[in-house]
C-alpha positions in Angstrom: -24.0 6.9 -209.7 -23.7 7.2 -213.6 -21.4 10.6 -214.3 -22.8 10.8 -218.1 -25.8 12.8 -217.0 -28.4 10.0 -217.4 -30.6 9.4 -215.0 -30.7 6.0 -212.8 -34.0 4.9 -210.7 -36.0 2.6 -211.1 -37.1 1.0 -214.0 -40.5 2.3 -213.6 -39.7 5.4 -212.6 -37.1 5.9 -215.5 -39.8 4.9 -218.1 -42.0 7.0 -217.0 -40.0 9.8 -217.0 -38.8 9.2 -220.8 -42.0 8.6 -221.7 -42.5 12.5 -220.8 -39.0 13.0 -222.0 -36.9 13.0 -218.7 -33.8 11.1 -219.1 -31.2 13.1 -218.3 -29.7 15.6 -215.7 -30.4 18.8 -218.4 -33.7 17.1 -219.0 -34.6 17.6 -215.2 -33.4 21.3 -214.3 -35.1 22.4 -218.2 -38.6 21.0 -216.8 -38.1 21.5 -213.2 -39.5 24.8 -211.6 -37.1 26.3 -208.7 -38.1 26.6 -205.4 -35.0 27.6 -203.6 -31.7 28.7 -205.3 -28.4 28.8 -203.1 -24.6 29.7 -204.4 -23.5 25.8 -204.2 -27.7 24.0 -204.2 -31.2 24.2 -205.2 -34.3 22.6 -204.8 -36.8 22.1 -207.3 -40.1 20.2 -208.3 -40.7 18.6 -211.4 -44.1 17.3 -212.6 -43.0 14.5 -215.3 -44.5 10.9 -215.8 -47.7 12.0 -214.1 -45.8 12.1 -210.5 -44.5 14.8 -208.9 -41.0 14.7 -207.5 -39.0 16.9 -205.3 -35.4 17.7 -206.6 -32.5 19.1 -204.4 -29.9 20.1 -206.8 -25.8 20.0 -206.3 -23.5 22.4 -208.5 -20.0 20.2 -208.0 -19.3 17.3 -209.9 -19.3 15.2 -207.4 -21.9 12.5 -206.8 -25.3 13.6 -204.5 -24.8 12.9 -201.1 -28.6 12.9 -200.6 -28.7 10.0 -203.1 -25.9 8.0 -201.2 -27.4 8.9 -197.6 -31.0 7.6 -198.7 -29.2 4.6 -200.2 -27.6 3.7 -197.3 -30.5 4.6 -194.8 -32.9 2.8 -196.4 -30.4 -0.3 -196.1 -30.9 -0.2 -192.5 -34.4 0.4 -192.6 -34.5 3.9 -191.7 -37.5 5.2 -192.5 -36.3 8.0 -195.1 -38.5 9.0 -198.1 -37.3 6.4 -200.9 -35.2 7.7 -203.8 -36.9 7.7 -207.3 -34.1 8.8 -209.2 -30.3 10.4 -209.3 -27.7 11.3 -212.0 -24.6 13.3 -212.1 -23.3 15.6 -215.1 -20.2 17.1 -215.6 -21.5 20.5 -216.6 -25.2 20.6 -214.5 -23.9 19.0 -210.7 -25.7 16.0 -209.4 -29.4 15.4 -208.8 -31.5 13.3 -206.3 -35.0 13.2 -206.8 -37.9 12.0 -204.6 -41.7 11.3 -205.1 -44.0 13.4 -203.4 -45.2 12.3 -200.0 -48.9 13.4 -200.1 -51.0 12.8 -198.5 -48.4 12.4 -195.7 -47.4 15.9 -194.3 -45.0 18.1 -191.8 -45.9 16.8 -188.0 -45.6 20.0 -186.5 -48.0 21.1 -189.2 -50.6 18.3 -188.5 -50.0 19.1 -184.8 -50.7 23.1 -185.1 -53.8 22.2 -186.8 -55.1 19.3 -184.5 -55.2 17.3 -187.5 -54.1 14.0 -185.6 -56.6 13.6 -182.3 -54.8 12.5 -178.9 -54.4 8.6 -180.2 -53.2 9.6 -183.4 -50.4 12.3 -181.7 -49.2 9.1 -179.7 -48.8 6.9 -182.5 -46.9 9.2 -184.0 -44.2 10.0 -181.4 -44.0 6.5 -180.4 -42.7 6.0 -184.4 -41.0 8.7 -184.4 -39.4 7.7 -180.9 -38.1 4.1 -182.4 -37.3 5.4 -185.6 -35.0 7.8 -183.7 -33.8 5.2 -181.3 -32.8 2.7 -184.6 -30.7 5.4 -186.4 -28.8 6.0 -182.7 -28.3 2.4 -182.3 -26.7 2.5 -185.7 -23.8 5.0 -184.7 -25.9 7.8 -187.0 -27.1 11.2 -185.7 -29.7 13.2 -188.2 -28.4 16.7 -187.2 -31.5 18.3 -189.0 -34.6 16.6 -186.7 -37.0 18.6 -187.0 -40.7 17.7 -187.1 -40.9 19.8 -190.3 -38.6 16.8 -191.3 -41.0 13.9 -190.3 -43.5 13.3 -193.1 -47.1 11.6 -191.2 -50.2 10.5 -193.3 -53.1 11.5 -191.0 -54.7 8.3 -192.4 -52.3 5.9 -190.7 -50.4 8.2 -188.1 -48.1 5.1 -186.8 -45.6 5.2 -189.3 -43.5 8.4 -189.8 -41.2 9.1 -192.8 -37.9 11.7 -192.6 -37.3 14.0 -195.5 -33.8 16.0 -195.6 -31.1 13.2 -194.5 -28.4 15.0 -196.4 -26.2 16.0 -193.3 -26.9 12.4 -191.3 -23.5 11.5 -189.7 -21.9 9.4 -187.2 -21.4 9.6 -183.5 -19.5 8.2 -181.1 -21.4 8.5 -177.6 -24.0 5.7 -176.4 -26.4 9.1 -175.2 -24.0 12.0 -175.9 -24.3 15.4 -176.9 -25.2 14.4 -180.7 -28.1 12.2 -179.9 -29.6 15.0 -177.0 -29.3 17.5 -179.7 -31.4 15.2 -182.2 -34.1 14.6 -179.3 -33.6 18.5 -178.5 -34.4 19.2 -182.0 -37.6 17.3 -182.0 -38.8 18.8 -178.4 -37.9 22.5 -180.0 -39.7 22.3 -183.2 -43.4 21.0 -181.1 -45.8 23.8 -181.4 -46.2 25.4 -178.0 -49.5 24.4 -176.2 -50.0 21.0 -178.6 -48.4 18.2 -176.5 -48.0 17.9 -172.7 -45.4 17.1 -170.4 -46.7 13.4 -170.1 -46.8 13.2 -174.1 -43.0 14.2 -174.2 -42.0 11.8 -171.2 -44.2 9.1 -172.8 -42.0 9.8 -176.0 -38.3 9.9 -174.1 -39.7 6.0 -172.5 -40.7 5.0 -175.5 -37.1 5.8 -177.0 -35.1 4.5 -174.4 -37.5 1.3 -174.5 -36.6 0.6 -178.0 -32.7 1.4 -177.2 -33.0 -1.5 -174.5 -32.3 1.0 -171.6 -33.2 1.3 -168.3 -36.0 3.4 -168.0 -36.0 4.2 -164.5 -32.8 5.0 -164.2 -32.8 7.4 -167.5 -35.6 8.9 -168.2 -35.2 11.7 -165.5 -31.8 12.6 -166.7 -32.2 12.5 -170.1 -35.3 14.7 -170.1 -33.6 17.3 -167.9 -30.7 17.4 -170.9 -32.7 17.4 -173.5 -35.4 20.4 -172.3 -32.2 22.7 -171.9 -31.0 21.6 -175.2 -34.5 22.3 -176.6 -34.7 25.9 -174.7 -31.0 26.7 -175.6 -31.9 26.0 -179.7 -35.2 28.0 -178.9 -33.0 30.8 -178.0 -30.9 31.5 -180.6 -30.8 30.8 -184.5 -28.7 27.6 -185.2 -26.9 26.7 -188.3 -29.8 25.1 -189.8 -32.8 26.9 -190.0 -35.6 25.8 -187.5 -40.0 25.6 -188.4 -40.8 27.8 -191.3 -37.2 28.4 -192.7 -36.0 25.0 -192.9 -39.5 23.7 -194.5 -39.3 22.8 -197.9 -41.0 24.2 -200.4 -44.7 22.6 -201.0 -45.5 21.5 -204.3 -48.6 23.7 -205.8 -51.3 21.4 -207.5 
């Protein structure tokens, strides 16, 4: 990542954004509106190039670990929203910017509104449940797996996207307490009364399926840990906020 404050991307991305007069770290946070504003991070959304892009903002000098974990992610086909552009700046921080998902939208929104049907709600879950089970295989845990996280298009529900990767990192245990608490996070952020206790089992098979695991042997177990996992997160208010609080800011039309 370039440390002169120019943006890199794409080369369509970056031509459209000079084209609107976006080329630089400055350029960005002058034209970007602010959602959210933290002591060390912000998140904003700029409307530039005729796109709309969500920005998450870092005050060091160092280079955007969103950027790097996208990056990398993406390299191992994790499906993570795509990176459209990122730049560092001495005096500004770092930037990482990413294009709008719409029409895709929050899960546990589309599942609070019934938006999805039964077969849709499936379809879903069972990408959400091999998506899960590839970034596991890989050593990686998401520590922020909530469905406010998983991005769906209504239009094509068997393909899920993650928003949010920044704090992705690496565990050590084949189904330790770092992957239950990535399950755990999913089965605490479902909006009660939307999926049934069949649903959730079909999801923990489906998982363990794509991890090559036995699923007899397993699936009792692991659904035991991950429910009191789920109830214990339920309980109490964790380090990263859970539904409404940790649900980035919508961009307004």
């Amino acid at each position: 990542m370039s440390g002169d404050g120019r943006l890199e991307g794409g080369p369509e991305v970056l031509e459209a954004l000079a084209a609107d007069g976006v080329r630089t770290v400055a350029d960005v946070l002058a034209r970007a509106e602010c959602v959210r504003d933290l002591p060390d991070r912000s998140n904003l959304v700029l409307r530039a190039g005729g796109r709309v892009f969500h920005v998450k903002r870092r005050r060091g000098r160092a280079a955007s670990r969103e950027a790097a974990v996208i990056t990398a992610l993406a390299g191992y086909g994790v499906p993570v929203v795509p990176l459209a552009f990122s730049g560092r700046d001495r005096a500004h921080g770092s930037v990482a910017g990413t294009l709008d998902l719409a029409p895709a939208r929050p899960l546990d929104d589309l599942l609070r509104e019934g938006a999805l049907g039964r077969e849709g709600v499936d379809a879903a879950f069972r990408a959400l449940a091999v998506a899960t089970a590839h970034l596991h295989d890989r050593k990686l845990h998401h520590r922020d797996l909530y469905l406010c996280h998983v991005f769906v298009d209504p239009a094509a529900p068997s393909a899920v996207t993650w928003i949010d990767v920044e704090r992705v990192a690496r565990h050590h245990g084949v189904l330790g307490p770092r992957v239950v608490k990535d399950l755990a996070a999913i089965e605490s952020s479902v909006p009660d009364g939307v999926l049934s206790c069949p649903a959730r089992a079909r999801f923990l098979r489906a998982y363990l399926v794509a991890r090559r695991f036995p699923v007899r042997s397993l699936l009792g177990p692991l659904l035991r840990r991950v429910v009191r996992k789920a109830a214990r997160i339920r309980a109490h208010v964790p380090r990263t906020p859970v539904g409404d609080a940790a649900r980035p800011a919508a961009a307004s039309s």
